[in-house]
PDB file of N, CA, C and O in Angstrom:
ATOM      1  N   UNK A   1     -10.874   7.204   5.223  1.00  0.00           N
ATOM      2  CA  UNK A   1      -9.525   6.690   5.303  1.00  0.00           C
ATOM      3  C   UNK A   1      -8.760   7.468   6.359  1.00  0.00           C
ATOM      4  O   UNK A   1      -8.596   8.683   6.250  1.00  0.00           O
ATOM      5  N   UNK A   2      -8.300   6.778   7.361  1.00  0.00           N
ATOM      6  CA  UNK A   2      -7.020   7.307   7.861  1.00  0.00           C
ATOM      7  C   UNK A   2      -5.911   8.264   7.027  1.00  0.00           C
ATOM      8  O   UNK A   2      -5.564   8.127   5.854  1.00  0.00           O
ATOM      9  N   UNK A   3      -5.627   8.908   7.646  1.00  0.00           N
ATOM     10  CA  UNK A   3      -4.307  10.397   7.030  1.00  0.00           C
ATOM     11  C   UNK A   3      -3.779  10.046   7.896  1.00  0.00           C
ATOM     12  O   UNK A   3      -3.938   9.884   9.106  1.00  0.00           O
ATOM     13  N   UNK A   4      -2.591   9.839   6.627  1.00  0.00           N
ATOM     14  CA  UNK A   4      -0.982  10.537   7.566  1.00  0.00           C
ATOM     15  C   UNK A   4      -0.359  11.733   7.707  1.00  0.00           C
ATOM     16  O   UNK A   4      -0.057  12.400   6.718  1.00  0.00           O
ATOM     17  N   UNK A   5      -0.150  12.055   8.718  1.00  0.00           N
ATOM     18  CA  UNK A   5       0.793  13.435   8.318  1.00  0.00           C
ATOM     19  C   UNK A   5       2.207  13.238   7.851  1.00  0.00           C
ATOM     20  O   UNK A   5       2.827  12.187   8.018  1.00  0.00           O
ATOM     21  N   UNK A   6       2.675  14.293   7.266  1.00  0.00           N
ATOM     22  CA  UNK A   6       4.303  14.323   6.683  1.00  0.00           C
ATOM     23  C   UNK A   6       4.941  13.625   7.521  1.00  0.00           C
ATOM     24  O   UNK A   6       5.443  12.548   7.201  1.00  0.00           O
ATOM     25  N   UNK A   7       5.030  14.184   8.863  1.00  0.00           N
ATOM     26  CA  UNK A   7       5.886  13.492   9.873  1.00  0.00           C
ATOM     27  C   UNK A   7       5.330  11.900  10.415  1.00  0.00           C
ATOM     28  O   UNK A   7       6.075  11.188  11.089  1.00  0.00           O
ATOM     29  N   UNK A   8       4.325  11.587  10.134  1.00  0.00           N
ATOM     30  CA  UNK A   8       4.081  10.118  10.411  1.00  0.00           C
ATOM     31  C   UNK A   8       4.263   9.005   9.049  1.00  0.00           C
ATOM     32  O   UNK A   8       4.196   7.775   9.050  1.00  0.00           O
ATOM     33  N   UNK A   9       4.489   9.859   8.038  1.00  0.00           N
ATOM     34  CA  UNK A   9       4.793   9.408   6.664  1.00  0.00           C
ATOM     35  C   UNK A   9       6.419   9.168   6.514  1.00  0.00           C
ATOM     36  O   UNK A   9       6.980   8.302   5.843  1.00  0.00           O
ATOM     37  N   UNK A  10       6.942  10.080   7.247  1.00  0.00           N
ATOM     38  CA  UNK A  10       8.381   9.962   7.109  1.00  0.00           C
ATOM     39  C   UNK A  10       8.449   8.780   7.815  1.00  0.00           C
ATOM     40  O   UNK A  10       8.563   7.680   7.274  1.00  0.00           O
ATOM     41  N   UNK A  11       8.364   9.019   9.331  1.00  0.00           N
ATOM     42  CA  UNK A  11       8.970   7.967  10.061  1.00  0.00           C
ATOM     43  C   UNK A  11       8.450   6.906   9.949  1.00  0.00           C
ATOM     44  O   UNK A  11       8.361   6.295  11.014  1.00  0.00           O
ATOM     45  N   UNK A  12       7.922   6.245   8.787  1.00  0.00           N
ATOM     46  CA  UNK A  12       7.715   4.525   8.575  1.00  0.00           C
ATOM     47  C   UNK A  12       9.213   4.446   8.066  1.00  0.00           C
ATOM     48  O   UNK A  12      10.070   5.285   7.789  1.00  0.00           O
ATOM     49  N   UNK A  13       9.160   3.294   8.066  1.00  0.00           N
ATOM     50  CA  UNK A  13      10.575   2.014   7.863  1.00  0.00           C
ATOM     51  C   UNK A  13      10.132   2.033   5.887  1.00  0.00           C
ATOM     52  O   UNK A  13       8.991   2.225   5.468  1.00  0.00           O
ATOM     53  N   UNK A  14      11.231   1.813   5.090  1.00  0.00           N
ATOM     54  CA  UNK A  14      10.714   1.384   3.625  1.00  0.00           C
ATOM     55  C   UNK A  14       9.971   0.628   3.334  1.00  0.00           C
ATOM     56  O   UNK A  14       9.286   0.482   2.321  1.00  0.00           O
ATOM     57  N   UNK A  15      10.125  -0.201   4.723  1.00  0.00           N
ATOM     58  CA  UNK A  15       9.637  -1.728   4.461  1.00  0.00           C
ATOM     59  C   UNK A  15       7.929  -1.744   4.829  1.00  0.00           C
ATOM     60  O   UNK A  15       7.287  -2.791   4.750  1.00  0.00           O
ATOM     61  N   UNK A  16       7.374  -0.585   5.191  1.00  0.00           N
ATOM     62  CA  UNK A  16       6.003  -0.215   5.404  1.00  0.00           C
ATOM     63  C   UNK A  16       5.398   0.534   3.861  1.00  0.00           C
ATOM     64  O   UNK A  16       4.264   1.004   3.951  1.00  0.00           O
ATOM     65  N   UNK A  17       5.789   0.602   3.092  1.00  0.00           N
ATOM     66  CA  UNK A  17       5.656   0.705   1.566  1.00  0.00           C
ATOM     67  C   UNK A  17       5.493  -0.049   0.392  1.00  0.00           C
ATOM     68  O   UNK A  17       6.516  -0.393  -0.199  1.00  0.00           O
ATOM     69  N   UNK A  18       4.343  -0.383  -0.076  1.00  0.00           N
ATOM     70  CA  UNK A  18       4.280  -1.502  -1.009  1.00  0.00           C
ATOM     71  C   UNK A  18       5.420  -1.601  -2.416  1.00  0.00           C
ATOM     72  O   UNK A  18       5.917  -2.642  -2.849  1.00  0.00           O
ATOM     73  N   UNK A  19       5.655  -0.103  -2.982  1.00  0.00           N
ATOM     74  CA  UNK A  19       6.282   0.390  -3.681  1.00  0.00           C
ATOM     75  C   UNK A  19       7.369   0.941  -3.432  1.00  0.00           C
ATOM     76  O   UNK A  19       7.456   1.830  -2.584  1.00  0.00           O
ATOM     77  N   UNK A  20       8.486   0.463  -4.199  1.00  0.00           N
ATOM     78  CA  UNK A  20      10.154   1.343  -4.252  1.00  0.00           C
ATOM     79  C   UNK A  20       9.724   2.895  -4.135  1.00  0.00           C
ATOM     80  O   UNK A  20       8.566   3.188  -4.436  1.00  0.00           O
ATOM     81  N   UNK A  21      10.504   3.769  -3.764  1.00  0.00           N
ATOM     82  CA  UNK A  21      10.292   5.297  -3.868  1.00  0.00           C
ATOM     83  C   UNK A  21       9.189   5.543  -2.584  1.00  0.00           C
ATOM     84  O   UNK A  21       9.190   6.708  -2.188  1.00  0.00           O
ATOM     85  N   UNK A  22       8.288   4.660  -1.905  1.00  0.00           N
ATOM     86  CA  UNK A  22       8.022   4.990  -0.521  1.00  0.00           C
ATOM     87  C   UNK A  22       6.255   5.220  -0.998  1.00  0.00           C
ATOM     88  O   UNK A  22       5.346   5.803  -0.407  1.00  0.00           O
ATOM     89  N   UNK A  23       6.280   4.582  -2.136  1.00  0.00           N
ATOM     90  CA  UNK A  23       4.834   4.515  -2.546  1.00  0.00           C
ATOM     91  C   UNK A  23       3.641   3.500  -2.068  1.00  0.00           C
ATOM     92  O   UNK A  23       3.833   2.315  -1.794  1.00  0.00           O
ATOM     93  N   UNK A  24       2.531   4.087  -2.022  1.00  0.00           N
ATOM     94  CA  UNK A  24       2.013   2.939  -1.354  1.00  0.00           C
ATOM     95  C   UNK A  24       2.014   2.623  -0.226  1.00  0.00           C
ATOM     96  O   UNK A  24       2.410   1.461  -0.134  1.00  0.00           O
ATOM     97  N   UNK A  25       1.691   3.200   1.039  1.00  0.00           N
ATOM     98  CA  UNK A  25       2.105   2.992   2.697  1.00  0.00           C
ATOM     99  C   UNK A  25       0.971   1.661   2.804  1.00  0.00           C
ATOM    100  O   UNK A  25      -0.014   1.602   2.069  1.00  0.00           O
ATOM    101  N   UNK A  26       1.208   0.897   3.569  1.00  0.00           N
ATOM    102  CA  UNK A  26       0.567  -0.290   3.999  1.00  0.00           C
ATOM    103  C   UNK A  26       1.127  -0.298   5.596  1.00  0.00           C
ATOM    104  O   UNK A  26       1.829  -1.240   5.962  1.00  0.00           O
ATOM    105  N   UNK A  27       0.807   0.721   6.464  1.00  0.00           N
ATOM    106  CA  UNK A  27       0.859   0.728   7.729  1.00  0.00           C
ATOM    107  C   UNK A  27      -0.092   0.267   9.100  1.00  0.00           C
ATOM    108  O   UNK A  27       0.101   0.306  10.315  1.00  0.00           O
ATOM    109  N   UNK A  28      -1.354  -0.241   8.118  1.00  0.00           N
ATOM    110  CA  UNK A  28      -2.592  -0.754   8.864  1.00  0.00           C
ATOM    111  C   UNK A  28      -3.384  -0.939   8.020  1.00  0.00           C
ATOM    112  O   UNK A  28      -3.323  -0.584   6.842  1.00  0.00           O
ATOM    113  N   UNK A  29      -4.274  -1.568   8.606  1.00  0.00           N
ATOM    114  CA  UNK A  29      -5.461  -2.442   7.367  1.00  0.00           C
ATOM    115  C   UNK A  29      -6.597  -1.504   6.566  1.00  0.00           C
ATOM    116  O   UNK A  29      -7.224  -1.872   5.572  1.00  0.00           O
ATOM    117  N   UNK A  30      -6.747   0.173   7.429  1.00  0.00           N
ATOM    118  CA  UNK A  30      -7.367   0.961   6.340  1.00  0.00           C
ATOM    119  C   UNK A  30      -6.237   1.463   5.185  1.00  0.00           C
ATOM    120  O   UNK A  30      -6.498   1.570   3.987  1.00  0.00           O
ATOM    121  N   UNK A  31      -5.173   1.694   5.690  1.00  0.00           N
ATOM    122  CA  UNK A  31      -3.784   1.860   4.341  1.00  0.00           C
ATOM    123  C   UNK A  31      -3.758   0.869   3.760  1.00  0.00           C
ATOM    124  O   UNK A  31      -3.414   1.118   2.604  1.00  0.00           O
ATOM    125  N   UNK A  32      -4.049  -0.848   4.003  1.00  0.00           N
ATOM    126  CA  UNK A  32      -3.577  -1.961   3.157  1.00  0.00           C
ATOM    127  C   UNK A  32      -4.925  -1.935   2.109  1.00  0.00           C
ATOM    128  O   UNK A  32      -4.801  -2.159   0.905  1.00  0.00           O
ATOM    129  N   UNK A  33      -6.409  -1.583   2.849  1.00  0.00           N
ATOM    130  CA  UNK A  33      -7.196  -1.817   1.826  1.00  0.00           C
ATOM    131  C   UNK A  33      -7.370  -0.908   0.635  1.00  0.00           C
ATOM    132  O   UNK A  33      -7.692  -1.182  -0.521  1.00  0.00           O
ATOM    133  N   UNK A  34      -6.983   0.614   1.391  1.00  0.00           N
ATOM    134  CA  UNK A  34      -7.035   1.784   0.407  1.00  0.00           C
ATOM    135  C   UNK A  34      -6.256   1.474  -0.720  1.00  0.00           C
ATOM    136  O   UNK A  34      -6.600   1.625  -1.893  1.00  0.00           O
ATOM    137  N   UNK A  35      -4.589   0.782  -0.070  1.00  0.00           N
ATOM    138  CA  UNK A  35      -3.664   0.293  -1.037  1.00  0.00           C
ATOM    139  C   UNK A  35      -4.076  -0.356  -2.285  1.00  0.00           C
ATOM    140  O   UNK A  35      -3.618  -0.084  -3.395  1.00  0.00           O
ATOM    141  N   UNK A  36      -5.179  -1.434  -1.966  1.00  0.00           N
ATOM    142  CA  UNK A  36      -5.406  -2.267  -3.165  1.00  0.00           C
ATOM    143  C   UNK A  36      -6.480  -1.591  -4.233  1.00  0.00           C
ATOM    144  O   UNK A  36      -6.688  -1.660  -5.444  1.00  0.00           O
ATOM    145  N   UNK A  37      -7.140  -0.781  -2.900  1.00  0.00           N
ATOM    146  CA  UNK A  37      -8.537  -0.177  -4.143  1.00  0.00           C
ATOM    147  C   UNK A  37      -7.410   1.058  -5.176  1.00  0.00           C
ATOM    148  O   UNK A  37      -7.427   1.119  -6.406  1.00  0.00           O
ATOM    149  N   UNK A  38      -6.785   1.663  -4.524  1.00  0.00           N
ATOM    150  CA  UNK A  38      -5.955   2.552  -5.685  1.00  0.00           C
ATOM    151  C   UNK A  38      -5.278   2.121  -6.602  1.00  0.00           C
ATOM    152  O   UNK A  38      -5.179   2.895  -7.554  1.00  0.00           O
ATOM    153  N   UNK A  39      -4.614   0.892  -6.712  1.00  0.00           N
ATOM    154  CA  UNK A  39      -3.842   0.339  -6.971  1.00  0.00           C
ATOM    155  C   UNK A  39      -4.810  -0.193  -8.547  1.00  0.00           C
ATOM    156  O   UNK A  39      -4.512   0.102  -9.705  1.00  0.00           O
ATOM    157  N   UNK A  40      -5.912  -0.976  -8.108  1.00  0.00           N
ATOM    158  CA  UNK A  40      -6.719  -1.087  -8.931  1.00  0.00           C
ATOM    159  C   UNK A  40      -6.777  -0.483  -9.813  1.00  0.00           C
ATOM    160  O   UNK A  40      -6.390  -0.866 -10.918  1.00  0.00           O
ATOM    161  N   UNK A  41      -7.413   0.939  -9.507  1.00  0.00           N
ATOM    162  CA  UNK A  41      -7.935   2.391 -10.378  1.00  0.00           C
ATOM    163  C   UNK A  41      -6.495   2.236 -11.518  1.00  0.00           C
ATOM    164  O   UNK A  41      -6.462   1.944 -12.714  1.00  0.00           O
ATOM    165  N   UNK A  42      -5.359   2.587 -10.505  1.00  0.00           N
ATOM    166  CA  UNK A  42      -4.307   3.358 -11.294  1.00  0.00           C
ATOM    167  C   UNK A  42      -3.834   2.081 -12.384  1.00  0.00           C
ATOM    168  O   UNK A  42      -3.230   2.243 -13.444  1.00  0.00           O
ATOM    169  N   UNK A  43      -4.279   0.823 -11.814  1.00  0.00           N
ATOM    170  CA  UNK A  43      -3.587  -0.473 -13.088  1.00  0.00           C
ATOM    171  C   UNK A  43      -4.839   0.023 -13.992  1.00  0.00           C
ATOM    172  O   UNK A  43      -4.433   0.730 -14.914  1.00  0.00           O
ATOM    173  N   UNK A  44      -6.284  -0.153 -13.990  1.00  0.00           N
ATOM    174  CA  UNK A  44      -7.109   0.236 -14.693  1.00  0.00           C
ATOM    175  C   UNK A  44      -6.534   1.482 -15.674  1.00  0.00           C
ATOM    176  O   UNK A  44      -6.470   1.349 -16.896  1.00  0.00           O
ATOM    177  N   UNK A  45      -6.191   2.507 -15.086  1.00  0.00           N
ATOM    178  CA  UNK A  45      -5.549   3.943 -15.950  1.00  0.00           C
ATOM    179  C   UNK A  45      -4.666   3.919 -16.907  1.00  0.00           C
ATOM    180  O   UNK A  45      -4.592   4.696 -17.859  1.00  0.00           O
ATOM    181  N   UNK A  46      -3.820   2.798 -16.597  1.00  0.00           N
ATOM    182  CA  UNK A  46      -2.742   2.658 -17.402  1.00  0.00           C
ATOM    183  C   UNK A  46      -1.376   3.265 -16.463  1.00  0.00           C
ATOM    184  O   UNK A  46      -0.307   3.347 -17.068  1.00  0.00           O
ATOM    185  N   UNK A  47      -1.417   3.669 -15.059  1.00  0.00           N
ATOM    186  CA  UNK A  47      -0.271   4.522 -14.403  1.00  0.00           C
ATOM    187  C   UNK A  47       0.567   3.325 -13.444  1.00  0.00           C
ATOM    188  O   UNK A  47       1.517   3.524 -12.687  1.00  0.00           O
ATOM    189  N   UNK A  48      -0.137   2.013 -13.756  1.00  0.00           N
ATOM    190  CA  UNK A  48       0.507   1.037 -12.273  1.00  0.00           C
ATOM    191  C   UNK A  48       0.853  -0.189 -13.867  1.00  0.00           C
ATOM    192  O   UNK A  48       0.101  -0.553 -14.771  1.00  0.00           O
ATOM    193  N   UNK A  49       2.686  -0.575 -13.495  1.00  0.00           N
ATOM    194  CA  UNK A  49       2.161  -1.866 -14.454  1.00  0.00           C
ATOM    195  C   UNK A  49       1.808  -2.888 -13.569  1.00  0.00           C
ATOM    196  O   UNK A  49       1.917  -2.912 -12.343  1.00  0.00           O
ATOM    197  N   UNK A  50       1.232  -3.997 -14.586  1.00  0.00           N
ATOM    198  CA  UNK A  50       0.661  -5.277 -13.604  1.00  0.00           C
ATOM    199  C   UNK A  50       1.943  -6.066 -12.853  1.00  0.00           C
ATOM    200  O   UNK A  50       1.452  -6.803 -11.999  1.00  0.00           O
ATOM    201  N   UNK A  51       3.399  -6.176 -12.862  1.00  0.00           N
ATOM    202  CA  UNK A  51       3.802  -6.463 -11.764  1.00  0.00           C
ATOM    203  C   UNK A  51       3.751  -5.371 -10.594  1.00  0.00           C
ATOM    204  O   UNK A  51       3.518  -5.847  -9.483  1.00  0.00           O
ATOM    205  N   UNK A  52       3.937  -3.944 -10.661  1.00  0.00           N
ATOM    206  CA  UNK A  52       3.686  -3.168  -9.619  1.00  0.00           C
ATOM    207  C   UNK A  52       2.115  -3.693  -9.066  1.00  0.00           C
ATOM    208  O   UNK A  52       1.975  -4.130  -7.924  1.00  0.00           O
ATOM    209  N   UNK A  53       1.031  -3.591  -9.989  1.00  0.00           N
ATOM    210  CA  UNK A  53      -0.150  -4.323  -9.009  1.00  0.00           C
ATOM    211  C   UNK A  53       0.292  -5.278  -8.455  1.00  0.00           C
ATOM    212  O   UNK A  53       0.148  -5.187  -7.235  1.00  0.00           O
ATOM    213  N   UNK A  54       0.746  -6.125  -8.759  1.00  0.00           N
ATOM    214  CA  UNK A  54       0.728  -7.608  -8.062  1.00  0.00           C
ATOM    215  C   UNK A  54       1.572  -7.637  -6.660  1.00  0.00           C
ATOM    216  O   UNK A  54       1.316  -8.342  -5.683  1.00  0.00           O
ATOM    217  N   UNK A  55       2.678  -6.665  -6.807  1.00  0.00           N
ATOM    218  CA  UNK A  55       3.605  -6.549  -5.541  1.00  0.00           C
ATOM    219  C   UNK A  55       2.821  -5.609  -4.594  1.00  0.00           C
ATOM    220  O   UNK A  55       3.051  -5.826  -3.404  1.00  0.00           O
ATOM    221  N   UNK A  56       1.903  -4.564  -4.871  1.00  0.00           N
ATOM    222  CA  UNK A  56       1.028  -3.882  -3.828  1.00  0.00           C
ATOM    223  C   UNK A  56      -0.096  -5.253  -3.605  1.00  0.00           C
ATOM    224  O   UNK A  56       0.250  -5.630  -2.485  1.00  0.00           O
ATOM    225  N   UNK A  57      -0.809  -5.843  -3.878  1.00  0.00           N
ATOM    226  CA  UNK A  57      -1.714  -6.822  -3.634  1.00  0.00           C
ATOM    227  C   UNK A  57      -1.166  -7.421  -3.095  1.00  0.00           C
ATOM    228  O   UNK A  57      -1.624  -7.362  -1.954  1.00  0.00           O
ATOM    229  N   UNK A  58       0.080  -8.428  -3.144  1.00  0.00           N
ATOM    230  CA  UNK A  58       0.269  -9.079  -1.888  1.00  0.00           C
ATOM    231  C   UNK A  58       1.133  -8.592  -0.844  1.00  0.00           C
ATOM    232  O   UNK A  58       1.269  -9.165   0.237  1.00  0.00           O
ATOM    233  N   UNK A  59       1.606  -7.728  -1.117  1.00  0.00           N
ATOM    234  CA  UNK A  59       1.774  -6.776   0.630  1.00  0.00           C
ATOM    235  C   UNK A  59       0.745  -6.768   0.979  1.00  0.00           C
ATOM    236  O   UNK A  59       0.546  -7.409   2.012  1.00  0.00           O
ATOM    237  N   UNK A  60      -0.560  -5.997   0.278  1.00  0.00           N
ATOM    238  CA  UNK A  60      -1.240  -5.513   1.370  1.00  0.00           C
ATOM    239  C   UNK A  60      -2.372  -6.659   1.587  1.00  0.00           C
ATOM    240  O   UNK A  60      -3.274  -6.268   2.328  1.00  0.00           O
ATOM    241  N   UNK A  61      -2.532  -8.056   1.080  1.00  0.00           N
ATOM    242  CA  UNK A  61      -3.021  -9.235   1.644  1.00  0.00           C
ATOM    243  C   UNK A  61      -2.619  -9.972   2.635  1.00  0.00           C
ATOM    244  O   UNK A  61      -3.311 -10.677   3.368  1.00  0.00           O
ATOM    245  N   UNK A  62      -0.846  -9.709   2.663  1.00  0.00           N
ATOM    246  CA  UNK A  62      -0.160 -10.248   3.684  1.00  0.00           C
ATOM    247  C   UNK A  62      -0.290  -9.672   4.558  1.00  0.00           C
ATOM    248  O   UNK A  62      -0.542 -10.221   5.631  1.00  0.00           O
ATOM    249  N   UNK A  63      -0.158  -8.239   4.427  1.00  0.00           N
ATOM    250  CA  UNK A  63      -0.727  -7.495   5.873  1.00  0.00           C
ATOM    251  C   UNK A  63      -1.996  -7.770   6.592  1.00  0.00           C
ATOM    252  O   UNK A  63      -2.090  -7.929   7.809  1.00  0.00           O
ATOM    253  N   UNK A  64      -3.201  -7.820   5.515  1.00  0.00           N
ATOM    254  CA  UNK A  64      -4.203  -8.087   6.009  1.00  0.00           C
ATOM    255  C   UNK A  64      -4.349  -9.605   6.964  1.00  0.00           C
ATOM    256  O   UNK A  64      -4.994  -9.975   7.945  1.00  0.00           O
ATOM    257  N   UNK A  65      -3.432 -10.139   6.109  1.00  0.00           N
ATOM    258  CA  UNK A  65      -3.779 -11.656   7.166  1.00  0.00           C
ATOM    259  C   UNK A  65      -3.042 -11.625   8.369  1.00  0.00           C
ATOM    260  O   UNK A  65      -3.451 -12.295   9.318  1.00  0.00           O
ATOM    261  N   UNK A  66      -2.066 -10.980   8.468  1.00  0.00           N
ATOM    262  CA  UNK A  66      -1.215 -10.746   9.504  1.00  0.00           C
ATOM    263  C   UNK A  66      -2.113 -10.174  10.808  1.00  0.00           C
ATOM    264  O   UNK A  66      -2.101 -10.530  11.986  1.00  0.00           O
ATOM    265  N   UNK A  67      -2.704  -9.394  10.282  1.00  0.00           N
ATOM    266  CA  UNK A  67      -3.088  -8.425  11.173  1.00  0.00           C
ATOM    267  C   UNK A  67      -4.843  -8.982  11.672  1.00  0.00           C
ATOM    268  O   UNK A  67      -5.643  -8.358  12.370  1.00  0.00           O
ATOM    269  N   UNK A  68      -4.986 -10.106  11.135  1.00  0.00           N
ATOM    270  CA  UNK A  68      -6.637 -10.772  11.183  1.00  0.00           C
ATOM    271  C   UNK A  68      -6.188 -11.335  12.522  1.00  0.00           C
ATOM    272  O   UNK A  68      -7.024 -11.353  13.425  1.00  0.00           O
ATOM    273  N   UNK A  69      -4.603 -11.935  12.822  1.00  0.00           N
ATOM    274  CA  UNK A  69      -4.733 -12.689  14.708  1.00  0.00           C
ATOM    275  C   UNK A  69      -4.103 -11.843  15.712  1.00  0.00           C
ATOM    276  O   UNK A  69      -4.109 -12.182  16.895  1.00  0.00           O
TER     277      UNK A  69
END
């Protein structure tokens, strides 16, 4: 997976965050896919509820299609 650093973490827009509070970066398609596989785990855990899954899944599907042309 791609890393961000602090300072490349800051300077995204909110709107590069699947999640309120800046959770979840969806800044490119290895962040959109990592997005969904964690997202998974943590709904699996009991730490994501299923509308928070559902709002990271389609950010980071929309990203993905976005970014397919």
């Amino acid at each position: 997976m791609s890393k961000l650093t602090k300072e490349e973490r800051d300077a995204l827009p909110d709107e590069a965050f699947a999640l309120p509070g800046r959770r979840y970066p969806i800044c490119d398609a290895t962040h959109a896919r990592d997005a969904l596989a964690r997202a998974s785990e943590m709904l699996h855990r009991g730490n994501l509820t299923h509308d928070e899954y559902q709002m990271i899944e389609q950010k980071a599907h929309a990203f993905l299609e976005r970014d397919k042309t």
